[in-house]
MMTF fields as JSON, N, C-alpha, C and O atoms, coordinates in Angstrom:
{
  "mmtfVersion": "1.0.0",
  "mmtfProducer": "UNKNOWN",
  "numBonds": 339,
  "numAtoms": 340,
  "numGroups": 85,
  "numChains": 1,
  "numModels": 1,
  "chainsPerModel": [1],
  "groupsPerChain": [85],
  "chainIdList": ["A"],
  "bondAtomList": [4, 2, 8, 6, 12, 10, 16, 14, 20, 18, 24, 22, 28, 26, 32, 30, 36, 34, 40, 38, 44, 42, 48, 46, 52, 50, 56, 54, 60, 58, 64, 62, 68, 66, 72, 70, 76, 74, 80, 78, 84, 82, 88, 86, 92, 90, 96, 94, 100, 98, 104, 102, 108, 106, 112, 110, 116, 114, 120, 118, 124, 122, 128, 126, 132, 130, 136, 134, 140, 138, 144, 142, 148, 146, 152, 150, 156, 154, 160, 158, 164, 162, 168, 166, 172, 170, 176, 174, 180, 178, 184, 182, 188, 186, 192, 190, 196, 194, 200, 198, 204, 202, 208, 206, 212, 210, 216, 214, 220, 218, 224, 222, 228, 226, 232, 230, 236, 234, 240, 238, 244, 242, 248, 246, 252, 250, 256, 254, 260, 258, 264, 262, 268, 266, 272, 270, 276, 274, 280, 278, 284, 282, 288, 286, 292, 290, 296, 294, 300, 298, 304, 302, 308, 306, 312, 310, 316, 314, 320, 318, 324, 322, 328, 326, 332, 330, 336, 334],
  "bondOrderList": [1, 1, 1, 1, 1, 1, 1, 1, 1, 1, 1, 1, 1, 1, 1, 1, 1, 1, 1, 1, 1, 1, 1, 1, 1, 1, 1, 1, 1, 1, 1, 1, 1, 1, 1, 1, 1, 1, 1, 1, 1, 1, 1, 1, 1, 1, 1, 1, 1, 1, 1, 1, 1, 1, 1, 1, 1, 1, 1, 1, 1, 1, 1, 1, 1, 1, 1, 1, 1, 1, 1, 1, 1, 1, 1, 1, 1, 1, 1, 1, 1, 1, 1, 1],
  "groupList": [{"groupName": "UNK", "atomNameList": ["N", "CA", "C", "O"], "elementList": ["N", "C", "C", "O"], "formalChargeList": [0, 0, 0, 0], "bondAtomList": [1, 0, 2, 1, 3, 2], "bondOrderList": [1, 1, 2], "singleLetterCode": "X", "chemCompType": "L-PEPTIDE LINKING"}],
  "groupTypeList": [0, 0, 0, 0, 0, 0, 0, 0, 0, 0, 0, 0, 0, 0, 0, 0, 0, 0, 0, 0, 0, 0, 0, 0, 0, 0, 0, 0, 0, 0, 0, 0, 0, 0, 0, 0, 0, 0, 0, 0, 0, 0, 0, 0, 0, 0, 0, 0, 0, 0, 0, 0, 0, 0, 0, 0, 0, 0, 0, 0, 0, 0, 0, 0, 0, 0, 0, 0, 0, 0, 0, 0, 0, 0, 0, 0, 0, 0, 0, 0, 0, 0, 0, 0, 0],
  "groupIdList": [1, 2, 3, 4, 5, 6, 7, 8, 9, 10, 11, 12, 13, 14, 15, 16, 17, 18, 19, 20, 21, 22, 23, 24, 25, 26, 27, 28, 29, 30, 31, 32, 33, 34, 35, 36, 37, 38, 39, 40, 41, 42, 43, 44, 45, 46, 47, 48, 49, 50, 51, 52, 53, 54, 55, 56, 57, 58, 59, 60, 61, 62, 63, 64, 65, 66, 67, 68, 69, 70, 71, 72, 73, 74, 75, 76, 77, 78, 79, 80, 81, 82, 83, 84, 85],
  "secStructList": [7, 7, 7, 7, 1, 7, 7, 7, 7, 7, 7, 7, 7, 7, 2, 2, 2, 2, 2, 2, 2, 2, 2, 6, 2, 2, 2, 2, 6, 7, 7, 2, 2, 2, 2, 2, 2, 2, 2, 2, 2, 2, 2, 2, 2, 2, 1, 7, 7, 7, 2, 2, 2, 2, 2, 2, 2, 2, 2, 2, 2, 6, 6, 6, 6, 7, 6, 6, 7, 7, 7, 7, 1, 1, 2, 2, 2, 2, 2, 2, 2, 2, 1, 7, 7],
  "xCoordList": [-84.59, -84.691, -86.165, -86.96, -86.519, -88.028, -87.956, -87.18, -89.102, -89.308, -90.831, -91.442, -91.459, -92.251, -92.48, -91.468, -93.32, -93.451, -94.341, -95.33, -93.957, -95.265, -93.604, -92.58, -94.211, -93.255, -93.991, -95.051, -93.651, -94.495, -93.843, -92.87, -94.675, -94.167, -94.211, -95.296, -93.147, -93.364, -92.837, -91.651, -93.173, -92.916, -93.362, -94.507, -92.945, -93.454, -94.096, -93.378, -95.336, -95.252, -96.464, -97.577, -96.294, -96.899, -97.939, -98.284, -98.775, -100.444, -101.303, -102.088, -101.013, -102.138, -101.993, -103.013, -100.407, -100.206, -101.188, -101.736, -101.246, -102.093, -103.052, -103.697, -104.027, -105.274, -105.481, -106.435, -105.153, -105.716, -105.445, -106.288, -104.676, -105.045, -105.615, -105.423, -106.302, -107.219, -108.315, -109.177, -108.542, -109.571, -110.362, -111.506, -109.022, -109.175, -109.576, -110.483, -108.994, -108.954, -110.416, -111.156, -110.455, -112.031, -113.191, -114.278, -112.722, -114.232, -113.978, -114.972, -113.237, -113.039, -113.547, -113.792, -113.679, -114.383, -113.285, -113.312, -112.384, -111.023, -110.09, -110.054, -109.251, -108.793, -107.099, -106.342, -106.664, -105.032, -104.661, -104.422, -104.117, -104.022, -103.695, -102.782, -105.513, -105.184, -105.168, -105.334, -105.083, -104.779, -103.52, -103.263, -102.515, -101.121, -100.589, -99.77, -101.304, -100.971, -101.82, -101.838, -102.426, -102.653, -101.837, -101.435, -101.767, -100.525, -99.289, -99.043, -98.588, -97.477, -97.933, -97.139, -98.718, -98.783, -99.017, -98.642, -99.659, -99.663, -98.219, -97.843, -97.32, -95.944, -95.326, -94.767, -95.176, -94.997, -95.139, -94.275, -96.474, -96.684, -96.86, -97.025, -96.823, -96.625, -95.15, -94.808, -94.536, -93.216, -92.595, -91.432, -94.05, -93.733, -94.644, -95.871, -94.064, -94.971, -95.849, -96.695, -96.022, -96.741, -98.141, -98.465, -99.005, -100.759, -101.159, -102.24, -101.027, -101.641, -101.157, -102.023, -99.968, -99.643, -100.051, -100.174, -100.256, -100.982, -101.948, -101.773, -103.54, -104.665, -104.406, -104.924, -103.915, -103.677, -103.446, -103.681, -103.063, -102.709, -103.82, -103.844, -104.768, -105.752, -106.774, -107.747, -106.775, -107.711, -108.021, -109.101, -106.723, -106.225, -107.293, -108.172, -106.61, -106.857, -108.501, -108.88, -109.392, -110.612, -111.565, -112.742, -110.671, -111.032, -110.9, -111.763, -109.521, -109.679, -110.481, -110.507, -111.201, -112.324, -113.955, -115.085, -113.369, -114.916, -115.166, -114.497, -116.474, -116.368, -117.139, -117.319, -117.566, -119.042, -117.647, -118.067, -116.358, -115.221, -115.596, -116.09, -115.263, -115.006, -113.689, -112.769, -113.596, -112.04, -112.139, -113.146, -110.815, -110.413, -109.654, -108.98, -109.68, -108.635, -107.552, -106.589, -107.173, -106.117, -106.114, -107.143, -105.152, -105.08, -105.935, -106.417, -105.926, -107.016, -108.445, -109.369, -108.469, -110.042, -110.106, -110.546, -109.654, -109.624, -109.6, -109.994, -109.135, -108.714, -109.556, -109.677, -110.395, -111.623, -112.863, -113.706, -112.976, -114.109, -114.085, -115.114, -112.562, -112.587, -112.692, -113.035, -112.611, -112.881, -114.065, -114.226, -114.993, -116.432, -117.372, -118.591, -116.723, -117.233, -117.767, -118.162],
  "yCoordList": [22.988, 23.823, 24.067, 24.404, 23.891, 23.948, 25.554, 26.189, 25.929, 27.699, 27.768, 28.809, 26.818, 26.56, 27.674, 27.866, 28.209, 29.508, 28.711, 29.174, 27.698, 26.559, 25.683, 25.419, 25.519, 24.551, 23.76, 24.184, 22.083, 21.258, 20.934, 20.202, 21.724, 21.363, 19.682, 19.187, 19.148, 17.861, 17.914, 18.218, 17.748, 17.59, 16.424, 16.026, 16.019, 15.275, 15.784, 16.367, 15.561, 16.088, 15.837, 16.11, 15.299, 14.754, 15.037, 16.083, 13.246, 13.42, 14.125, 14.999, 13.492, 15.146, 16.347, 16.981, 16.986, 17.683, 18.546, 19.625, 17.902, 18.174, 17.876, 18.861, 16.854, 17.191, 18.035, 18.747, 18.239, 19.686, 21.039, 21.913, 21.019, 22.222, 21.95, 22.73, 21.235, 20.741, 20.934, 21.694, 20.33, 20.463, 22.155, 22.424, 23.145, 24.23, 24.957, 25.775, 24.623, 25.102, 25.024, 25.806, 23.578, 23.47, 23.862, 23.773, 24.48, 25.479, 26.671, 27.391, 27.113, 27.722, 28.345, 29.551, 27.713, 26.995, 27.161, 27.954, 26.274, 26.408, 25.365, 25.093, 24.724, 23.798, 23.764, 24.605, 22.54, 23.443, 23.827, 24.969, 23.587, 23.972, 25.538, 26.117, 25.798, 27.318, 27.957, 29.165, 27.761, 28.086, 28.604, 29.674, 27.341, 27.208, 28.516, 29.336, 28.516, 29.729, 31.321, 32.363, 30.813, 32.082, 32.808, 33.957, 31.545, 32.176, 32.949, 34.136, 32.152, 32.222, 33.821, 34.622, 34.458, 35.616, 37.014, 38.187, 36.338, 37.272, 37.754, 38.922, 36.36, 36.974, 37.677, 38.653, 37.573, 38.146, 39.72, 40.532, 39.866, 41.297, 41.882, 43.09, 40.984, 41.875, 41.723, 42.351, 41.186, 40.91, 39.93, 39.55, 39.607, 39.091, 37.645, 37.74, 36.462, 35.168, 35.44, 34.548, 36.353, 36.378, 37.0, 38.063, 35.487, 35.896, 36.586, 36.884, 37.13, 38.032, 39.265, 40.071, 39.562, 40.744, 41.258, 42.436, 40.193, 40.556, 40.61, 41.726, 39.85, 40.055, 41.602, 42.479, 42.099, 43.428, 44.691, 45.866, 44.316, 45.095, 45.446, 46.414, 44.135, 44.011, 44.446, 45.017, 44.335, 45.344, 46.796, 47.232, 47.538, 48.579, 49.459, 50.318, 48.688, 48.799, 48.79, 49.462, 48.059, 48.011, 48.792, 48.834, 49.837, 50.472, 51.949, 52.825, 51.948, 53.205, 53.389, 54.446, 52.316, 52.378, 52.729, 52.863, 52.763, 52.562, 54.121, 54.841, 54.608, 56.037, 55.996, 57.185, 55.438, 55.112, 54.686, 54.312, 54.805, 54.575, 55.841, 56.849, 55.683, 56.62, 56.981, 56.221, 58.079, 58.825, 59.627, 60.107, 59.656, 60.639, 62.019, 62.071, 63.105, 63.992, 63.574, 63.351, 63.38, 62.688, 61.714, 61.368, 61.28, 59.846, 60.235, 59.346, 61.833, 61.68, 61.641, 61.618, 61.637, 61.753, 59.985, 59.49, 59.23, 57.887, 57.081, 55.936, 57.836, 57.61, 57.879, 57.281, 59.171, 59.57, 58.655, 58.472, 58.123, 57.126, 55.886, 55.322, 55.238, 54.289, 54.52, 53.391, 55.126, 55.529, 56.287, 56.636, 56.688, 56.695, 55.038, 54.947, 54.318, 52.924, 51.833, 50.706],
  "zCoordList": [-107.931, -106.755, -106.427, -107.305, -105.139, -104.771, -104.386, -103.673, -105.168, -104.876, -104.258, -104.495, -103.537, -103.012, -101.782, -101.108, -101.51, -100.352, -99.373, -98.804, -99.272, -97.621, -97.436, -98.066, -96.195, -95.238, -94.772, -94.313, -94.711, -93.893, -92.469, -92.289, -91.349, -90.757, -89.769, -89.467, -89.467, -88.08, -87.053, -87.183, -85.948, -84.703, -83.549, -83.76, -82.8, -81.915, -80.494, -79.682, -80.263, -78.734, -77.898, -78.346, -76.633, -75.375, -76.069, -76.618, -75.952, -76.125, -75.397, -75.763, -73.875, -72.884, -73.522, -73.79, -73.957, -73.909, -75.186, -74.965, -76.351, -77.481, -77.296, -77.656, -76.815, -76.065, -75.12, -75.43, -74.357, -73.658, -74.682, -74.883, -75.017, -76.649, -77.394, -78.327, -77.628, -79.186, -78.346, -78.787, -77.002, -75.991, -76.375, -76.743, -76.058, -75.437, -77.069, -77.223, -77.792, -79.549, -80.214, -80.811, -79.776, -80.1, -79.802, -80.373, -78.478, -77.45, -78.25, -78.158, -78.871, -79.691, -80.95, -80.989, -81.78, -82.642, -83.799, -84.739, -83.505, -84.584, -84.025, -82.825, -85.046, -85.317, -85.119, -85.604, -84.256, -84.407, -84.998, -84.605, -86.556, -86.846, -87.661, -88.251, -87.117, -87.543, -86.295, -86.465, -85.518, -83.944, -84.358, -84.911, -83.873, -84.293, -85.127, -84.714, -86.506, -87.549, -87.45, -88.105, -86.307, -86.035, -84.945, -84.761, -84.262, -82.82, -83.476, -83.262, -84.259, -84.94, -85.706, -85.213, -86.529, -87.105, -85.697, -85.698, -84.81, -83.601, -83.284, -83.196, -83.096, -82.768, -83.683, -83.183, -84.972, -85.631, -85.957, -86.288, -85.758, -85.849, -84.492, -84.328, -83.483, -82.006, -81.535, -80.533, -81.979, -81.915, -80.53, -80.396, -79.349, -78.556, -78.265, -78.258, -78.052, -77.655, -76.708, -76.643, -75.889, -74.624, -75.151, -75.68, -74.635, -74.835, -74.204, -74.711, -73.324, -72.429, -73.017, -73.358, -73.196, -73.833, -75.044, -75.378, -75.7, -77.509, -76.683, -76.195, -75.803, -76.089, -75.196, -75.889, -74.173, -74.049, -75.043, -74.761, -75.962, -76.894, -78.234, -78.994, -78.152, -78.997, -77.98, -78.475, -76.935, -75.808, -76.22, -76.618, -76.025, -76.224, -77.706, -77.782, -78.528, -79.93, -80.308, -81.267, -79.572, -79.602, -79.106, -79.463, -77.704, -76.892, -77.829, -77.884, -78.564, -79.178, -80.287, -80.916, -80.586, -81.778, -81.294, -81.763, -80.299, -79.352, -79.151, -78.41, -80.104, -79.659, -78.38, -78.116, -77.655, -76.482, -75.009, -73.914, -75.219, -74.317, -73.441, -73.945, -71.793, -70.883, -70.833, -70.532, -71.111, -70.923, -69.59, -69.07, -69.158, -68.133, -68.374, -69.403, -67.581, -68.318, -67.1, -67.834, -66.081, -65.273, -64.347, -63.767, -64.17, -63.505, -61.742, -61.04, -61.336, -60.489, -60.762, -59.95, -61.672, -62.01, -61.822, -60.784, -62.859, -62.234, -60.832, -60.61, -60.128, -58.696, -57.742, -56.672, -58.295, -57.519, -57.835, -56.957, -58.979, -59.521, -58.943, -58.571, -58.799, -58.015, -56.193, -55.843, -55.271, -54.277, -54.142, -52.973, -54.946, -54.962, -55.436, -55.575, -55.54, -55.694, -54.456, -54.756]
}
């Protein structure tokens, strides 16, 4: 019985299609690979595939670390900042 904790994975799929991600991976400075296994732990702990929504969420999260962040005390105070612009 294999009690092995790795999976290899294989798949097949469109060459453009993996060049323009290896393209985009590599401006990057990371490898599919760990692209791939990094995407995959995002969903995981954000519970949803959607990139825009994790990097929203990692927005969020960066903003509340930020003691130098502008806060509002209400959504008119926001409203007045943008119509003084």
């Amino acid at each position: 019985m294999n009690t092995s904790k790795t999976v290899t994975c294989s798949f097949t799929l469109d060459r453009d299609i993996y060049n323009a991600y290896k393209g985009i991976v590599v401006k990057n400075n990371q490898n599919v690979k760990e692209n791939l296994i990094n995407y995959m732990l995002d969903v995981i702990k954000y519970e949803t595939p959607n990139a825009e929504t994790i990097e929203a969420i990692k927005e969020v999260q960066r903003l509340k670390k930020d003691p130098n962040k502008k806060t509002y005390n209400s959504f008119s105070e926001i409203l007045a900042e943008i119509e003084d612009e």
